[in-house]
C-alpha positions as CSV (number, residue, x, y, z in Angstrom):
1,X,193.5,-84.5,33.0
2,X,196.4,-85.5,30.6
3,X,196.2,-84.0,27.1
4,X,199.2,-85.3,24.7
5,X,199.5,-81.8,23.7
6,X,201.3,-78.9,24.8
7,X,199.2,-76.2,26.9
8,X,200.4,-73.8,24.7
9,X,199.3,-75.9,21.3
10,X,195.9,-76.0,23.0
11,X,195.7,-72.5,23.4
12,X,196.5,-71.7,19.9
13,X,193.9,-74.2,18.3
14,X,190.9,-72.7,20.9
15,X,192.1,-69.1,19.2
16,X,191.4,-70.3,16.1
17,X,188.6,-72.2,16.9
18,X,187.0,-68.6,18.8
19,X,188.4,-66.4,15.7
20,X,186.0,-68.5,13.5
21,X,183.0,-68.3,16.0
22,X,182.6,-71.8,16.8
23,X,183.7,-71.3,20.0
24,X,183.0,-69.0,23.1
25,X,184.9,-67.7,26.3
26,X,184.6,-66.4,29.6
27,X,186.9,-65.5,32.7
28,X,186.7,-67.9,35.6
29,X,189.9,-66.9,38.0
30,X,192.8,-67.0,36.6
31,X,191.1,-69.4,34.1
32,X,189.8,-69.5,30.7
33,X,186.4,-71.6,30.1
34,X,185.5,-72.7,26.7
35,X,182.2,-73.8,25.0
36,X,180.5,-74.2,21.9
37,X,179.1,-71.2,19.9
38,X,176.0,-72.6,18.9
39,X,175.6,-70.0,16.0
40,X,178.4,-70.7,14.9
41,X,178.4,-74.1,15.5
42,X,174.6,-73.5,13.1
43,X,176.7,-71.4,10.8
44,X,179.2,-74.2,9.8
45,X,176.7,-76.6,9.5
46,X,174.6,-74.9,7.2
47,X,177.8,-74.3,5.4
48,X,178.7,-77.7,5.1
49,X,175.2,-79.0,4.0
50,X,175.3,-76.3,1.2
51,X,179.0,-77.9,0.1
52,X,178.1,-81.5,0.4
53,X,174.7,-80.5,-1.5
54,X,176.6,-78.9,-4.7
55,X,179.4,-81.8,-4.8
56,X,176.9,-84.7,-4.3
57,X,174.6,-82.6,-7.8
58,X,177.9,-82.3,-9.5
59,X,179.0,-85.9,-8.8
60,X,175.4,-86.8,-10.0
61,X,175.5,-84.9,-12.9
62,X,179.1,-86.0,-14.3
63,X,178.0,-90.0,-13.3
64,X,174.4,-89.4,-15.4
65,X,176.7,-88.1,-18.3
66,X,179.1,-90.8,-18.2
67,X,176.1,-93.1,-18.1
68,X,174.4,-91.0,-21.2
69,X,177.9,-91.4,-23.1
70,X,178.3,-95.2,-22.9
């Protein structure tokens, strides 16, 4: 498989990706096998439906004023 990325650029990003949980590893050989954490994968979701749930109230509550000032 061709990836238009450096091996060593794909590396990195799966570190980061496993230093924030979302992904998992284990041995196989001399390789490394990746997958999904799905606790983490829970984690960021709940995470981002909190986020999306506070912005989409504050956008609510400036576009009601707006409304209330016109």
């Amino acid at each position: 498989m061709h990836v238009p990325v450096s091996r060593p650029a794909v590396s990195q990003h799966l570190k980061v990706l496993k230093d924030a949980g979302l992904v998992v590893s284990r041995r196989d050989g001399n390789r490394q096998i990746y997958r999904l954490d799905p606790e983490g994968i829970a984690e960021l979701r709940d995470y981002l439906d909190r986020f999306w749930a506070t912005a989409l109230a504050s956008f609510k509550k400036v576009a009601e004023q707006r409304e209330e000032d016109t």
